[in-house]
C-alpha positions, -999 to +999 in steps of 0.1 A: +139-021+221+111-030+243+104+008+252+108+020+215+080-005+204+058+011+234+062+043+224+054+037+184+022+014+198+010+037+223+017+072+192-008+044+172-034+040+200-034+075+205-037+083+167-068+057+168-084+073+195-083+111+181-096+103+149-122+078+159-149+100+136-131+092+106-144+065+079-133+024+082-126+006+051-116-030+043-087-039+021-083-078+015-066-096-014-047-129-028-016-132-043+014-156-056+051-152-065+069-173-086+103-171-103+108-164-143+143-167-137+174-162-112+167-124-108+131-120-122+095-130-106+065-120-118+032-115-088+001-120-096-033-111-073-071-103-069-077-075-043-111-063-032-118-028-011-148-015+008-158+020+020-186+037+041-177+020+072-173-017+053-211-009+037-199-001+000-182-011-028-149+007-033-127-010-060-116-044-072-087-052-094-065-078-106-029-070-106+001-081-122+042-070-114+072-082-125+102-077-105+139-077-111+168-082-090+193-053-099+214-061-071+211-075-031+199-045-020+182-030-047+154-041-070+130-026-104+093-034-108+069-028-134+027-033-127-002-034-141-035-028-124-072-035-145-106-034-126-138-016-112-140+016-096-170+030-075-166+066-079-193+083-056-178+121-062-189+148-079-208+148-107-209+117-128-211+088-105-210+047-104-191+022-114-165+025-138-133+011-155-101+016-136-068+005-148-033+018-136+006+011-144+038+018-118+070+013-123+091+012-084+125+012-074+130-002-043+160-004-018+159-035+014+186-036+039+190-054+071+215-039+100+210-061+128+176-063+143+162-034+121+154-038+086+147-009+061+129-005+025+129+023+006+101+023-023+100+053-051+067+046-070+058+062-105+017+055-110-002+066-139-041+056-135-067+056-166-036+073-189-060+069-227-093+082-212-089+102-181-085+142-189-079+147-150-045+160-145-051+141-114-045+112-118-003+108-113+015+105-085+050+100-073+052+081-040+080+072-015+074+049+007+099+039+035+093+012+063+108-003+095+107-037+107+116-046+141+130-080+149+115-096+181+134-126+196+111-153+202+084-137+186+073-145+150+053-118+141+078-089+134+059-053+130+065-033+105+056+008+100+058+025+075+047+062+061+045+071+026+036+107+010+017+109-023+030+134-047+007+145-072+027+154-107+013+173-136-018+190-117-018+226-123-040+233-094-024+217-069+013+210-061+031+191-036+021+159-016-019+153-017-023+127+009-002+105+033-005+067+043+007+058+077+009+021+085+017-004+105+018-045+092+027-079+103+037-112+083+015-141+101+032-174+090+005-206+076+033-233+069+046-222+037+024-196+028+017-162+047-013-138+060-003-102+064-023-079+088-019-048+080-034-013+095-032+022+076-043+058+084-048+074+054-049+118+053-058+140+025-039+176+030-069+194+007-097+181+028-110+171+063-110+136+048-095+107+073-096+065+064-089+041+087-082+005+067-078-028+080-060-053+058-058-087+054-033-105+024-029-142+015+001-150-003+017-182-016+044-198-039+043-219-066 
């Protein structure tokens, strides 16, 4: 176990180190869970992100999901995203409206000290206004968390392709997130740390985005 984590830490270090050029950006939010009923909770949260090395505005949203329990293993979510985007591409730049829905089937399995999800995300961003074919993506998402004896802080990595859908001048996966993320337990409440390496296939483009979550129950 002990030589497998070195291997994925020191294939992160190295990935760090060869793309040290690229852009930092800050992702930090707030969020709580609490339960409708047996099998459905509803997640609400304020997240805010930065680009240009932490120096700009990138988005901020509120965002609401409801999830349901379909079985032990396998769970349905529908979300809702509403807030500001800084757009500083092209044309027609500065701040506008940004709202998005998804709807995710997900699949979370432990076998001993591994655990595995499986997320497949439908997202539609800005459906009424937006004439971008753009703007829809199909993303899959899978993770693996290790368990650490003694050790409270269990990493997890993950990789997930973004597929864009209904772009007739470009097919096939668009970008790709590589992560890595821990749950840091406060009492009853957590504080996940997360680190992602974002890719675009069409450009030279590279992110580098450190994450920080508080969540809480009701």
């Amino acid at each position: 176990m002990k030589r497998i984590l070195s291997l994925l830490l020191l294939g992160s270090s190295s990935l760090l180190l060869a793309q040290s050029v690229s852009e930092t950006r800050s992702w930090i939010g707030i969020k709580t869970k609490f339960q409708i009923s047996e099998n459905l909770h509803n997640t609400i949260g304020f997240q805010h992100r930065t680009k240009s090395d932490f120096k700009e505005l990138d988005k901020y949203f509120f965002e609401n999901n409801l999830d349901y329990d379909l079985s032990k293993d396998f769970s349905l979510e529908v979300g809702l995203r509403i807030g500001k985007n800084n757009d500083t591409n092209g044309g027609q730049q500065g701040i506008e409206n940004q709202y998005r829905v998804h709807t995710d089937l997900t699949f979370d399995k432990r076998f001993g000290d591994f655990k595995f999800n499986s997320r497949i995300r439908y997202q539609v961003s800005n459906l009424f206004e937006s004439i971008d074919p753009g703007n829809k993506y199909l993303r899959f998402k899978n993770s693996i968390e290790f368990k650490i004896n003694n050790w409270e802080y269990d990493p997890e990595f993950l990789i997930e392709p973004f597929i864009t859908i209904g772009d007739p001048s470009f097919s096939g996966i668009k970008k790709w997130r590589y992560g890595v993320q821990t749950d840091l337990p406060i009492g009853a409440h957590q504080l996940k740390f997360v680190y992602f390496f974002m890719t675009a296939t069409q450009t030279i483009e590279r992110h580098h985005i450190i994450g920080l979550f508080y969540k809480f129950k009701l």
